[in-house]
NUKOLKE-313571 format. One line per 3 residues: number of its first residue (from 1); their letters; for each residue x, y, z of C-alpha. Coordinates in Angstrom, 2 decimals. Layout:
# residues N
NUM = A = X/Y/Z ~ ...;
//
This chain:
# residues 410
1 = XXX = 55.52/38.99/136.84 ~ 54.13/42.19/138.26 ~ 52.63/44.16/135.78;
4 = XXX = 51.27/41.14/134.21 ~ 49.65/40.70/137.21 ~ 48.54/44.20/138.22;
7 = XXX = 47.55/44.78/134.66 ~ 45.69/41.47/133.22 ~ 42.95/43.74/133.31;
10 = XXX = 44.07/45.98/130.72 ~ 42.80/44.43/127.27 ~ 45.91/45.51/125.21;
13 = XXX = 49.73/44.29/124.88 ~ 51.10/47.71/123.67 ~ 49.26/49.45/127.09;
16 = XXX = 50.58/46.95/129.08 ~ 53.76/48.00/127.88 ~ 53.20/51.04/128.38;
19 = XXX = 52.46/50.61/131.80 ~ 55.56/49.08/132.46 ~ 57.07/51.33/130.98;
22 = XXX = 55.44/54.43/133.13 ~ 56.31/52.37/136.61 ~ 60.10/52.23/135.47;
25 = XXX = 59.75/55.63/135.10 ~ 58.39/56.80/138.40 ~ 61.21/54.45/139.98;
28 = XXX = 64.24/55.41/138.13 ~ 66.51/58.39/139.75 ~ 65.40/61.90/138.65;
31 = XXX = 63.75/64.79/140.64 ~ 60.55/64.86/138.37 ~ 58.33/62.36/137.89;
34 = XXX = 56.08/63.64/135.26 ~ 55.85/62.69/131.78 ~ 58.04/64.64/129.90;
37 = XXX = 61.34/64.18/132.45 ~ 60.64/60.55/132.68 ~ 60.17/59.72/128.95;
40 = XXX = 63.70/61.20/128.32 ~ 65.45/59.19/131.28 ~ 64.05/55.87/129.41;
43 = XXX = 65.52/54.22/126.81 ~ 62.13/53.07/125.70 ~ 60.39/56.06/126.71;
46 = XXX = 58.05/57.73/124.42 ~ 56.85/60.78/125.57 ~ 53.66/61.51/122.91;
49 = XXX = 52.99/57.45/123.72 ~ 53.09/57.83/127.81 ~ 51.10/61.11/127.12;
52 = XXX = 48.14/59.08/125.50 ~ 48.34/56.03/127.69 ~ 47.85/58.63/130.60;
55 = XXX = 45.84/60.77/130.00 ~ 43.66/60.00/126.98 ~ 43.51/56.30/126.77;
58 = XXX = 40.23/54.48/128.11 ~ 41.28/51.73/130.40 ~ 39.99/51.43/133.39;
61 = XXX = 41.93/52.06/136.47 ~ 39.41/50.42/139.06 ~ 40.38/46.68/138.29;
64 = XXX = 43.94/47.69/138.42 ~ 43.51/48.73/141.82 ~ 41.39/46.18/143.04;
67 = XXX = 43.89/43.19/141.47 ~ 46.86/45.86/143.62 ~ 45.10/45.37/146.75;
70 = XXX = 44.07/42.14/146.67 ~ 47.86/41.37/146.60 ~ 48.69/43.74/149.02;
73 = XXX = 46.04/42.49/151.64 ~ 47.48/39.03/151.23 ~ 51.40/40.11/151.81;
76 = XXX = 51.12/42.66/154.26 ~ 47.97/41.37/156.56 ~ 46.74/45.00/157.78;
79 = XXX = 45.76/45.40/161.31 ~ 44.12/48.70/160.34 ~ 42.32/50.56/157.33;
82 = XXX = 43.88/54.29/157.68 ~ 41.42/56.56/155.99 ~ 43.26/60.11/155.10;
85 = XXX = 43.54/62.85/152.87 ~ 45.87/64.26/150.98 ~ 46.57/67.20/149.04;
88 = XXX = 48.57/68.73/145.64 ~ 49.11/72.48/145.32 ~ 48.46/73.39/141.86;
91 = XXX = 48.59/76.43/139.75 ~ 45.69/78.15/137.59 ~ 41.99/76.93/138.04;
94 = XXX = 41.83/74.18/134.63 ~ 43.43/70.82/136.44 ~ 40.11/68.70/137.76;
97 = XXX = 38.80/69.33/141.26 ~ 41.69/72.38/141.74 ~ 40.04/75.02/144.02;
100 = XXX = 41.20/77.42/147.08 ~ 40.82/75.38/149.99 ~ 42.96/74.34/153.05;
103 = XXX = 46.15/72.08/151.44 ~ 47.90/70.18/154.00 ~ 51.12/70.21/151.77;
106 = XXX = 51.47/74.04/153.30 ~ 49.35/74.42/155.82 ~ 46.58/77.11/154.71;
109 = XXX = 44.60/77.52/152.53 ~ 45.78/77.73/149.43 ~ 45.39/76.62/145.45;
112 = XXX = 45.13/72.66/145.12 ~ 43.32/69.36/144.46 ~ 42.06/67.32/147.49;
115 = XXX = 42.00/63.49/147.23 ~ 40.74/60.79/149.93 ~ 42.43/57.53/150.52;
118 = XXX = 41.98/54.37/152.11 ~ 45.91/52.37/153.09 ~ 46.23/49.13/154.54;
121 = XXX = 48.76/49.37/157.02 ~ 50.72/47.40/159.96 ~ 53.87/49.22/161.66;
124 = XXX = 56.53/47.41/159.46 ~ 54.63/48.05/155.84 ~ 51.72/50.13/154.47;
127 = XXX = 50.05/50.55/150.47 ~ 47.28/52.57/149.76 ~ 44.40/50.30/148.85;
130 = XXX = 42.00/53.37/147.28 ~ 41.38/56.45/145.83 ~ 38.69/59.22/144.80;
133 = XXX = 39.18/63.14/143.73 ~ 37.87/65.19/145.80 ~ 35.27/68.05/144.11;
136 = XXX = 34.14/70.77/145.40 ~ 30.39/72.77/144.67 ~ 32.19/75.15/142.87;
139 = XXX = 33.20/72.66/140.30 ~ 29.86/70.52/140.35 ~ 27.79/73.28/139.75;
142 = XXX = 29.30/74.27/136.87 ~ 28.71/71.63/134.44 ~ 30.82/72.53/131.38;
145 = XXX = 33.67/73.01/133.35 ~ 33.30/69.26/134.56 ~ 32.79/68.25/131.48;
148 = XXX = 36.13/70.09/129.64 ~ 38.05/68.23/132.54 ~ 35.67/64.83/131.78;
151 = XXX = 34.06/64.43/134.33 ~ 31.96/61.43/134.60 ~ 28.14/62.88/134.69;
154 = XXX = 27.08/61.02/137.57 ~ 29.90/62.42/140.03 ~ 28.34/65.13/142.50;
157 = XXX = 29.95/66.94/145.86 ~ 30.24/64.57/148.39 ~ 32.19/65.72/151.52;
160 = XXX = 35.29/64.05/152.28 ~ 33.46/61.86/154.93 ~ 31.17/60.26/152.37;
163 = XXX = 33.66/59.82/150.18 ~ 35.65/57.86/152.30 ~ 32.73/55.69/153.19;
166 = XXX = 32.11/54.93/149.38 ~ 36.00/53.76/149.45 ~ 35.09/51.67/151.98;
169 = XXX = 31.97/50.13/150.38 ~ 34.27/49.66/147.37 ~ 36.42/47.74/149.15;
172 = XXX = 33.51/45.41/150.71 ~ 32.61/45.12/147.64 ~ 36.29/43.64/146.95;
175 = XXX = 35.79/41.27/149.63 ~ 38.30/42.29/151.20 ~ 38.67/41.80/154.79;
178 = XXX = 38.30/44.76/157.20 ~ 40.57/45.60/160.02 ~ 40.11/48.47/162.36;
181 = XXX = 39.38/51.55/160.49 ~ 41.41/54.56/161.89 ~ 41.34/58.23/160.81;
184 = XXX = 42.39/61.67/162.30 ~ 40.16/64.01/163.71 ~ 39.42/65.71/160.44;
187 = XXX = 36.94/62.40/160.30 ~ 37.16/61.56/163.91 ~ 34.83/64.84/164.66;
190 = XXX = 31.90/63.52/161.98 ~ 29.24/61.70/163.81 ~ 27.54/60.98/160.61;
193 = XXX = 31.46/59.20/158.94 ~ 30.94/57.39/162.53 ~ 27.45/56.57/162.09;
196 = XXX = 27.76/55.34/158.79 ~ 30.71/52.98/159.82 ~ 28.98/51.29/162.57;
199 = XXX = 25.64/51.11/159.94 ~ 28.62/48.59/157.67 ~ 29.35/47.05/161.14;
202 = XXX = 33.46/48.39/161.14 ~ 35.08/48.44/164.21 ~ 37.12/52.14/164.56;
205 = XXX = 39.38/54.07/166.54 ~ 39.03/57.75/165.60 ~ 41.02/60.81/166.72;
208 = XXX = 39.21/63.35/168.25 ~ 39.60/67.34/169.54 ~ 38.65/67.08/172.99;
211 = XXX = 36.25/69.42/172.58 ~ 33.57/67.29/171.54 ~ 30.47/67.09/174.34;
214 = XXX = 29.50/63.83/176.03 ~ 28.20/62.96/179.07 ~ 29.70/60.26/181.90;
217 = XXX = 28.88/56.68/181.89 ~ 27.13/56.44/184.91 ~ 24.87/59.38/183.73;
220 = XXX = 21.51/58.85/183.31 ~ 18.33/60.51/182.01 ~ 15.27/61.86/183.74;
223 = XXX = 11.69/61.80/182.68 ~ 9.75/64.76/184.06 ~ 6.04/64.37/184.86;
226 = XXX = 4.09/65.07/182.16 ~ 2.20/68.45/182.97 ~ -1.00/67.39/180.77;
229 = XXX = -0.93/70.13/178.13 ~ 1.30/69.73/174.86 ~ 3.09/66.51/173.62;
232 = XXX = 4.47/64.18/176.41 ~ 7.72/65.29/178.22 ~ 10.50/63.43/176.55;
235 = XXX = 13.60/62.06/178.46 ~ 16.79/64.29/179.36 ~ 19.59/64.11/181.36;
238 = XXX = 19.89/66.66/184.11 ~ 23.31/68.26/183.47 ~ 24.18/69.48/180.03;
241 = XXX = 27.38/67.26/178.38 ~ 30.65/68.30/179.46 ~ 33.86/68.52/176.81;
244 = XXX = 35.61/65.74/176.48 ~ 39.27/67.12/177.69 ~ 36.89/67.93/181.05;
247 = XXX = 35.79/64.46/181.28 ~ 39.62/63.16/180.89 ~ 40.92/65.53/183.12;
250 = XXX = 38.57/65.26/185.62 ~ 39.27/61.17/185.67 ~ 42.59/62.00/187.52;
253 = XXX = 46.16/60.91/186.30 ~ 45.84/58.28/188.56 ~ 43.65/56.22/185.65;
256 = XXX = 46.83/56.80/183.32 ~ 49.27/53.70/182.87 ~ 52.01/53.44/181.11;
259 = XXX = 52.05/52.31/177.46 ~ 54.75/51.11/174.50 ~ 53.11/50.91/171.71;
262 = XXX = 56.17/50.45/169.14 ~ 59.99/50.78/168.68 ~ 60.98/54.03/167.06;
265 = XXX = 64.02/55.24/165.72 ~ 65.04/56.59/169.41 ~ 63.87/53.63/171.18;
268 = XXX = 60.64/52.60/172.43 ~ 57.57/55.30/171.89 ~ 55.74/55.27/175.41;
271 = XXX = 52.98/57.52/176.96 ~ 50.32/57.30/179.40 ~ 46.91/55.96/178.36;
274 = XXX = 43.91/55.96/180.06 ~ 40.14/53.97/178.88 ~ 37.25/55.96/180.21;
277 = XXX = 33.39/55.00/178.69 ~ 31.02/58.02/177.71 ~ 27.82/58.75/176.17;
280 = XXX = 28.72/61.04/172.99 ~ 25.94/64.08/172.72 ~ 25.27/67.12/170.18;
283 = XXX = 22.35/67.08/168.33 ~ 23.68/64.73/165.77 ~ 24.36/62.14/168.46;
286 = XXX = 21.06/62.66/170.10 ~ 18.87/62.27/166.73 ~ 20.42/59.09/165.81;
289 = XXX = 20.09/57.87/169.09 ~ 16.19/59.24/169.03 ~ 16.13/57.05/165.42;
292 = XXX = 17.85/53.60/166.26 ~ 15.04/53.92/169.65 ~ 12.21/54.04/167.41;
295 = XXX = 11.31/57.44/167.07 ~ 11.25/60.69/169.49 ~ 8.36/59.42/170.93;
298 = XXX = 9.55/56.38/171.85 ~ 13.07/57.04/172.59 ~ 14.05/56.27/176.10;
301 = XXX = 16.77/58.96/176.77 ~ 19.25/57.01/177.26 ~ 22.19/58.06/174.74;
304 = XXX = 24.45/54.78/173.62 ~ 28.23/54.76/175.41 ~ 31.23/55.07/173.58;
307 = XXX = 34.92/54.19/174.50 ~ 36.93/56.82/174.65 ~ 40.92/56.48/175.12;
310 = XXX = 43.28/59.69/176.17 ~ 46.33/60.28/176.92 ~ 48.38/62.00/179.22;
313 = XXX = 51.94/62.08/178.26 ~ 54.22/63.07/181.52 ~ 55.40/66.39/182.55;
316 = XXX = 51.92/67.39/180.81 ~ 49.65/69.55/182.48 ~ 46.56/68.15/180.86;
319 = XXX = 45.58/65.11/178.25 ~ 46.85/65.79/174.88 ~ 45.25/63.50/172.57;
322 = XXX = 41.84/61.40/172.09 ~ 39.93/59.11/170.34 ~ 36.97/57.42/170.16;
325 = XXX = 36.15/53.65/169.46 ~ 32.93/51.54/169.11 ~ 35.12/48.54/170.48;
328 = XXX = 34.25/47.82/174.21 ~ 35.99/49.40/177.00 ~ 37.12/46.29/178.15;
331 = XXX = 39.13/46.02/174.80 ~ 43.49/46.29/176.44 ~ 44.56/49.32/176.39;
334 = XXX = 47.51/48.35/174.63 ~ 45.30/46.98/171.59 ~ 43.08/50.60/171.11;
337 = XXX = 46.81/52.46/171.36 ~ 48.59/50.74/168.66 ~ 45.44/51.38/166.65;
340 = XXX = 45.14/54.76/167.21 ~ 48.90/55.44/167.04 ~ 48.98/53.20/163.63;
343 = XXX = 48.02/56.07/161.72 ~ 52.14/57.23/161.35 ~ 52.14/54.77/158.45;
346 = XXX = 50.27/57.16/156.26 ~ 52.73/59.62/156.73 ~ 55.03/57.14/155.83;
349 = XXX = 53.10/56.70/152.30 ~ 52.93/59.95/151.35 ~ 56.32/61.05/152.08;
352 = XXX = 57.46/57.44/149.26 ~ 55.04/58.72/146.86 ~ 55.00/61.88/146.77;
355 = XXX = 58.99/62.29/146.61 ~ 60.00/59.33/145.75 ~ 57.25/58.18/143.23;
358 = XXX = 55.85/61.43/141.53 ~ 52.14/61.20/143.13 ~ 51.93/65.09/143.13;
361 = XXX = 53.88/65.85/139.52 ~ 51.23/64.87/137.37 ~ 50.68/67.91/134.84;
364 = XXX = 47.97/66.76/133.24 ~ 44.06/68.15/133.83 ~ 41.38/65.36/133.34;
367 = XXX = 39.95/63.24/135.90 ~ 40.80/60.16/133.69 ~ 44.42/61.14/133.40;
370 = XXX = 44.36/61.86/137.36 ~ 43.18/58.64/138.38 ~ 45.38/56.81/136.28;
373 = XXX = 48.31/58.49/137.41 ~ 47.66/57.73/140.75 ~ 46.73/54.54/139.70;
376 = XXX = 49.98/53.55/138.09 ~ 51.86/55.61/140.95 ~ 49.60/52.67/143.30;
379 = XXX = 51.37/50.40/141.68 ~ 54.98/51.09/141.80 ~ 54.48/51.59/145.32;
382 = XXX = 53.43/48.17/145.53 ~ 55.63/46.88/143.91 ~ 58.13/48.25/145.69;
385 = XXX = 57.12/47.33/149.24 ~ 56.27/43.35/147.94 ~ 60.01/43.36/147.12;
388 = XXX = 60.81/45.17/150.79 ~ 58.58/42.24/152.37 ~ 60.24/39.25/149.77;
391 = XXX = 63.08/37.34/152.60 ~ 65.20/37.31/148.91 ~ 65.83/40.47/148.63;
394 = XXX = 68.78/41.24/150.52 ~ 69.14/44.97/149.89 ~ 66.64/47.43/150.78;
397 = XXX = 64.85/48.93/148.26 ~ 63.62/52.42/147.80 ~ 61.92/54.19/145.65;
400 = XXX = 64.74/56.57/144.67 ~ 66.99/53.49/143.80 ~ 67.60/52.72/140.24;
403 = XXX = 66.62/49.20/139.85 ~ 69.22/46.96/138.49 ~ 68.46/44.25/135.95;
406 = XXX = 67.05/41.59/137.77 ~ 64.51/43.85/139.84 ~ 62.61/44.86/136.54;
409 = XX = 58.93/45.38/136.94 ~ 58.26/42.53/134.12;
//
């Protein structure tokens, strides 16, 4: 049974029950998903009892998720790790980690919490795997404000980028097994998130701007002679580092081919690709190039290259998209495009959880209420796609479907 499952972690029958409750809840009909709603759509549902399981009681969510993906990984075999985030517009300043900052749920800047996630994904099924609130200084450096929204006391501001790196060490940690780790450009444009994934040896395919500096391949640096006053004349390359979109453009369409990287709804989604190999710059790409050479002194200039994939769709004046991958530029074309392009999946999460399984209708304010909410909201999502991905279940299932008696969660 599922939620025996999911939950064996959880020490107590009546929670368990509760649980099960909660995920019948967030998959029954009804346009709200949050407590009150829910509890009076059950015919078991308590609302004071959900309240408390929710938001008040002290089990811990972690091994729930961990037992979740574990399961997950097995079924659904990802071919990448999508690394996103995700926002929920919220009103007045009291619910944990709510501040004025740019919501993707409307496109500005606007009132909301931020979280990062980590999702397993393939084209035909995706789950997300991990989660962590995202807080910003204004909350972690004011103490008794954390701790009226309890807080744990050893969570500081981390930027999205580290935060998504501890997911990622959480999941090692798991032992689970690592695919390709794609991300948009909101990560994609971090040389240190970049860094820090080749430092845990992950192969990635990252979305980029274009605008990002590198140099070409063939480029190569210069030592001037040392004039015999000062410290010694360090390496350099002769011509500064050129945008990216200049480097693709400049490549000529005649390095595009043709792609299909999956059947869509239309038919089959095909663009032209090209594979170029550069040497990424800036000064955080030179330092940590200076660093893995054994110092400035001893660095020989010559800044490590990169694979970089573009596209060019047709009847496009210029390359419209790019990433960059620390998988060789001899890796198929075909391989670094259905990574990159993977990332649709995501959208394909958030659009089942947040209207179809309540992820942003959670009214409560405390960190331990929000993580077990999305916790719990994990896990009806799961269960949901295990019985998509079961060859005995004939009918699709959805999250907006009432269940009928044989599909219980128990």
């Amino acid at each position: 049974m599922f939620v025996a499952d999911a939950f064996a972690s959880v020490p107590r029958r009546d929670q368990r029950a509760k649980g099960e409750c909660y995920l019948r809840g967030l998959m029954l009909d009804g346009r709200r998903k949050s407590i009150q709603p829910m509890a009076g759509r059950l015919p078991d549902g308590n609302m004071q009892a959900l309240q408390q399981f929710v938001s008040q009681s002290p089990w811990d969510p972690v091994p729930v998720r961990r037992r979740i993906a574990e399961r997950l990984s097995e079924v659904v075999r990802p071919e990448v790790w999508v690394v996103d985030d995700v926002s929920f517009p919220k009103c007045g300043t009291a619910s944990v980690g709510v501040a004025r900052q740019y919501c993707g749920a409307v496109g500005k800047r606007a009132n909301c919490q931020v979280a990062v996630s980590v999702h397993a994904a393939t084209d035909t099924a995706s789950c997300p795997l991990d989660w962590q609130l995202y807080l910003p200084r204004e909350w972690t450096d004011e103490p008794g404000r954390c701790r009226r929204a309890g807080v744990p006391e050893d969570v500081v501001h981390q930027e999205k980028w580290r935060l998504a790196l501890g997911l990622l060490d959480t999941l090692a940690q798991w032992q689970l097994q690592t695919p390709v780790v794609v991300a948009d450009a909101g990560y994609g444009v971090s040389t240190l998130f970049r860094l820090g994934l080749e430092e845990r040896g992950l192969s990635y395919v990252l979305a980029l701007q274009g605008k990002e500096v590198a140099h070409a391949e063939d480029a190569e640096p210069h030592l001037p002679a040392y004039g015999g006053l000062g410290p010694p004349t360090l390496p350099r390359y002769r011509t500064p580092p050129r945008a990216l979109s200049a480097l693709a453009a400049e490549a000529g369409e005649e390095r595009f081919t043709e792609v299909t990287w999956r059947q869509g709804s239309k038919g089959p989604m095909t663009s032209r690709f090209a594979v170029l190999a550069v040497r990424p710059a800036g000064r955080q790409s030179l330092a940590a190039a200076q660093e893995a050479g054994g110092g400035r002194s001893r660095w020989d200039g010559v800044l490590p290259t990169r694979t970089l994939l573009v596209e060019w769709p047709d009847g496009q004046d210029a390359p419209t998209g790019y990433w960059i991958s620390n998988l060789p530029a001899t890796t198929p074309a075909a391989s670094l495009v259905r990574w990159a392009k993977m990332r649709w999946r995501v959208e394909h999460d958030y659009r089942e959880l947040k209207h179809g399984l309540g992820l942003d209708h959670f009214e409560g304010r405390t960190w331990r209420g929000w993580h077990h909410h999305v916790t719990l909201v994990t896990a009806a999502q799961a269960f949901l796609t295990l019985r998509r991905l079961d060859p005995k279940v004939q009918a699709p299932v959805r999250a907006s479907t009432r269940p009928s008696t044989h599909s219980k969660t128990c």
